[in-house]
C-alpha positions as CSV (number, residue, x, y, z in Angstrom):
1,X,22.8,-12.6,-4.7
2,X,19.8,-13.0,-2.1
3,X,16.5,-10.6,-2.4
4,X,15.1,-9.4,0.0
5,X,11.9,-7.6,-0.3
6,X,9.7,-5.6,2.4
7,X,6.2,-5.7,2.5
8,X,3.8,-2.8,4.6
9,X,0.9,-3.2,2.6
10,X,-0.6,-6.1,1.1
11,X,2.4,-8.0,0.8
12,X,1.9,-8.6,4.6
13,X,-0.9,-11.0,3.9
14,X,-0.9,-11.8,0.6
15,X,3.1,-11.8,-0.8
16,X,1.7,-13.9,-4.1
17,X,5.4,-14.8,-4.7
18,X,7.3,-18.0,-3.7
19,X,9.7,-17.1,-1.0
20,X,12.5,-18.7,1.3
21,X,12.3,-16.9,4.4
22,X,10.4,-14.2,6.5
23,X,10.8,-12.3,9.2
24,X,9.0,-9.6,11.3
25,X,10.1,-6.5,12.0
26,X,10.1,-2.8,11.2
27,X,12.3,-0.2,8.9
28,X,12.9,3.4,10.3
29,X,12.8,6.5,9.0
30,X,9.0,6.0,7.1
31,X,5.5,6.3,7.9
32,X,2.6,4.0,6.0
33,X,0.1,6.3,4.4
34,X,-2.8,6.1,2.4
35,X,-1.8,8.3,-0.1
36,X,-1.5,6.3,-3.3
37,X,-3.9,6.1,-6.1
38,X,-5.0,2.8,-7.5
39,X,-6.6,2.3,-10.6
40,X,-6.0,-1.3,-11.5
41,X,-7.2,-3.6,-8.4
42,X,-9.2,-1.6,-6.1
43,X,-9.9,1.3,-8.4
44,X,-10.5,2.9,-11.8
45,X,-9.1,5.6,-13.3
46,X,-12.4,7.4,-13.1
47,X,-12.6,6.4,-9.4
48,X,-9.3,5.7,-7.9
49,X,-9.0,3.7,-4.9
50,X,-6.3,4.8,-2.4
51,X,-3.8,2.1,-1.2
52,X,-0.9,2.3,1.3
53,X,2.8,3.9,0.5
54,X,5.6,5.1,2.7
55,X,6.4,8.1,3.0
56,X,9.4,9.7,4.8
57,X,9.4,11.2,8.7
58,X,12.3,11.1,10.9
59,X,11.3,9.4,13.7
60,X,8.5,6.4,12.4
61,X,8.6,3.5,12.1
62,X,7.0,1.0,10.2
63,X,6.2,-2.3,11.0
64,X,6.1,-5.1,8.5
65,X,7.1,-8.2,7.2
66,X,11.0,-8.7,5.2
67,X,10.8,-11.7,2.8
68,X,14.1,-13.4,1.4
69,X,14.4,-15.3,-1.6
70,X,17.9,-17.1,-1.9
71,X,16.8,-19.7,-4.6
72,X,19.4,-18.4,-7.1
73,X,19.5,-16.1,-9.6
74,X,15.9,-17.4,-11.9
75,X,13.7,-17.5,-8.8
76,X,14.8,-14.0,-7.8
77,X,14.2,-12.7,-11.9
78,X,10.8,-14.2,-11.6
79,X,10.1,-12.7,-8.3
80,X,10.9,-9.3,-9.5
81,X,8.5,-9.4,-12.7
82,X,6.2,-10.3,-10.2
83,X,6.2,-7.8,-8.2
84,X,7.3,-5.0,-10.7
85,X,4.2,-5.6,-12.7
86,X,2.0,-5.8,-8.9
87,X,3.4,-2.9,-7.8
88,X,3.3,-0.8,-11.1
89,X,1.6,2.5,-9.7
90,X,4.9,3.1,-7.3
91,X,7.5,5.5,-9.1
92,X,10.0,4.0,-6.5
93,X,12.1,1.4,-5.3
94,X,14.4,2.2,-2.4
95,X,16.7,0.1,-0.6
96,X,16.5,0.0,3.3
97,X,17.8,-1.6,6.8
98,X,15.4,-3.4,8.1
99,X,15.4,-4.5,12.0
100,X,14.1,-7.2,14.0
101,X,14.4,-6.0,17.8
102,X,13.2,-2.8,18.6
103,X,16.6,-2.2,21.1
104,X,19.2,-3.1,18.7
105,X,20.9,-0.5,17.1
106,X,22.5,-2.9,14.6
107,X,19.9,-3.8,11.4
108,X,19.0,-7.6,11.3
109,X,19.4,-7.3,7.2
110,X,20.5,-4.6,4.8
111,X,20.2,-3.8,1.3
112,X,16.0,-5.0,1.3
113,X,14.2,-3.3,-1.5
114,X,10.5,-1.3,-0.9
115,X,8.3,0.0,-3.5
116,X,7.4,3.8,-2.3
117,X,5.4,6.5,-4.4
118,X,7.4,10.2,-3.9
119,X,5.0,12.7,-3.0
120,X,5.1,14.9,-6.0
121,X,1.6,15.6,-7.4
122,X,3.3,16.6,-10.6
123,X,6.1,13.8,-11.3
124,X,4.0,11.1,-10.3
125,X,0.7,11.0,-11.3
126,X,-0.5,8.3,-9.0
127,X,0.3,10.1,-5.7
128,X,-3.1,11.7,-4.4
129,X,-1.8,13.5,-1.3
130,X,-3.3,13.4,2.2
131,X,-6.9,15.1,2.8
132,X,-9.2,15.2,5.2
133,X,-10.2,12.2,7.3
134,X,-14.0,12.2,6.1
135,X,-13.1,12.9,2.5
136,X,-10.4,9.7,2.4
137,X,-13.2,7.5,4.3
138,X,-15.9,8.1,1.9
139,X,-13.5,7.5,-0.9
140,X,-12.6,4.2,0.0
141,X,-16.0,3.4,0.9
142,X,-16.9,3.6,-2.1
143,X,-14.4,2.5,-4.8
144,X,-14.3,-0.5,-6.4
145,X,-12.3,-2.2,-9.3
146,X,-11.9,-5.4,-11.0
147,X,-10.0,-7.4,-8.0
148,X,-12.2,-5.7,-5.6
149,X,-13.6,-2.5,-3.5
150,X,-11.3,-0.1,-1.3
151,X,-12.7,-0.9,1.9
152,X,-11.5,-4.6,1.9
153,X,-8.0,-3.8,1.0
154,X,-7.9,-1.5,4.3
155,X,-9.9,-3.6,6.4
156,X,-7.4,-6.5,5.5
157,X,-4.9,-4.0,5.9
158,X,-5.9,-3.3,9.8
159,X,-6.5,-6.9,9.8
160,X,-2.9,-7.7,9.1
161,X,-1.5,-5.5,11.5
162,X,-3.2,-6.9,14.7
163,X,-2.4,-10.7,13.2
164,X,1.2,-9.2,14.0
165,X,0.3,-7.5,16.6
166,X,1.9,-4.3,15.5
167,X,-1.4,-2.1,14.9
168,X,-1.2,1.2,13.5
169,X,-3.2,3.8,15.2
170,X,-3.5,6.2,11.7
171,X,-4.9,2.5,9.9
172,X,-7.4,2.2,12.9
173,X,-8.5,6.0,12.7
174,X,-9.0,5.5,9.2
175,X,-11.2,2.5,8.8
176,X,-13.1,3.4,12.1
177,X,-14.3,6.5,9.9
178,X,-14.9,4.2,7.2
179,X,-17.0,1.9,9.3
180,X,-18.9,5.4,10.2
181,X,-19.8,6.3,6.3
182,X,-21.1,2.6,5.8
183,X,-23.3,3.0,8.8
184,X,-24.9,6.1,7.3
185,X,-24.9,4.7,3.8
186,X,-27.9,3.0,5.1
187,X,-30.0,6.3,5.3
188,X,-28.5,8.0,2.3
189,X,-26.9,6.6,-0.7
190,X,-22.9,7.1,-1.6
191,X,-22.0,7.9,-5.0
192,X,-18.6,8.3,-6.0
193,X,-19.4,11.5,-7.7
194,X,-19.6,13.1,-4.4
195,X,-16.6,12.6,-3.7
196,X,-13.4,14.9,-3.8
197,X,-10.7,12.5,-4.6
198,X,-7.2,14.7,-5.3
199,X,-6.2,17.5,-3.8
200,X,-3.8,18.0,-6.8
201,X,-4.0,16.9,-10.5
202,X,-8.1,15.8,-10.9
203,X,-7.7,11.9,-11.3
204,X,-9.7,12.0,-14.8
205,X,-6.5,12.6,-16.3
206,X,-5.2,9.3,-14.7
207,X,-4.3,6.7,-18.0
208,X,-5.7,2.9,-17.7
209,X,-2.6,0.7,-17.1
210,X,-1.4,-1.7,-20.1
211,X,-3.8,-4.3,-20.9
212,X,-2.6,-7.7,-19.0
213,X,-1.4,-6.5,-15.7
214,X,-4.1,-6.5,-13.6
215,X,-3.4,-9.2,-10.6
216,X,-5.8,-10.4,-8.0
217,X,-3.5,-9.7,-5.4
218,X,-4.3,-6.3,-4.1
């Protein structure tokens, strides 16, 4: 068997997982959001971060990068702890075509596995939901957990993109308004307690992830 695994988040720029093959391109069918709670990297459970997922639309598409490793059967186990212990706060793996030109009809690879969280505030506790513009941008200006704070993950995020140069206009929006609460944090002072960070379940309830898992690679 040969893995392929497709990466619209963090795994554009930092995989952290030895790999045969990549290739550019875009899956259909799914939008990047910044809907996802983090609580390990960027994050606590006190003061979740929020980190990129996908979540479904009919007619987006979602640039990215599609990474293949072929080097039998042990390099492909290893990969997959890897990235199932990385990617612990997605309920979700899907499997999905992935394409290279933007006028072919016919995918470049099939079968390449994503790590989504669904979008039920009850199932999965990790999913925060959208909210308004100024309410996400002051949350990620502010969080920070042990491999980081918020605002670098999306900064490297938009970086990512444009290295591509596939930028995402809702990415842009969202860390121009982050830029914006940083600027003002200059004449007032940001706590996290002013915050409101889910518009579903209150993320005190959100459980610290097993001892041992945190990685420095998100």
């Amino acid at each position: 068997m040969v893995l392929w695994v497709f990466g619209y988040g963090s795994l554009i720029w930092n995989p952290g997982f030895d790999f045969d093959q990549k290739m550019l391109g875009f899956i259909k069918g799914y939008k990047r959001t910044f809907n996802l709670a983090c609580i390990d990297h960027r994050g606590t459970p006190k003061d979740p971060a929020r980190t990129c997922t996908l979540e479904s639309e009919e007619e987006a598409i979602c640039w990215g990068i599609a990474y293949c490793v072929n080097g039998g059967l042990e390099k492909e186990q290893e990969a997959m702890r890897y990235l199932e212990k990385r990617e612990c706060e997605y309920d979700q793996k899907i499997s999905v075509d992935f394409y290279e030109d933007a006028n072919s009809l016919e995918p470049s690879v099939t079968g390449v596995l994503v790590f989504v969280s669904t979008p039920d505030p009850v199932g999965n506790k990790y999913y925060l939901g959208p909210a308004p513009l100024e309410d996400m941008a002051r949350q990620i200006a502010t969080a920070n957990g042990p491999t980081g704070n918020n605002r670098d993950y999306l900064f490297s995020m938009e970086k990512a993109l444009s290295n591509i140069s596939h930028e995402d206009d809702s990415i842009i929006e969202l860390a121009d308004a982050v830029r914006r609460v940083l600027s003002r944090s200059n004449e007032k002072k940001i706590t996290s307690s002013d915050i409101p960070l889910k518009s579903h379940t209150p993320l005190v309830y959100l459980s610290p992830l097993l001892e041992g898992i945190v990685m420095d690679s998100r």
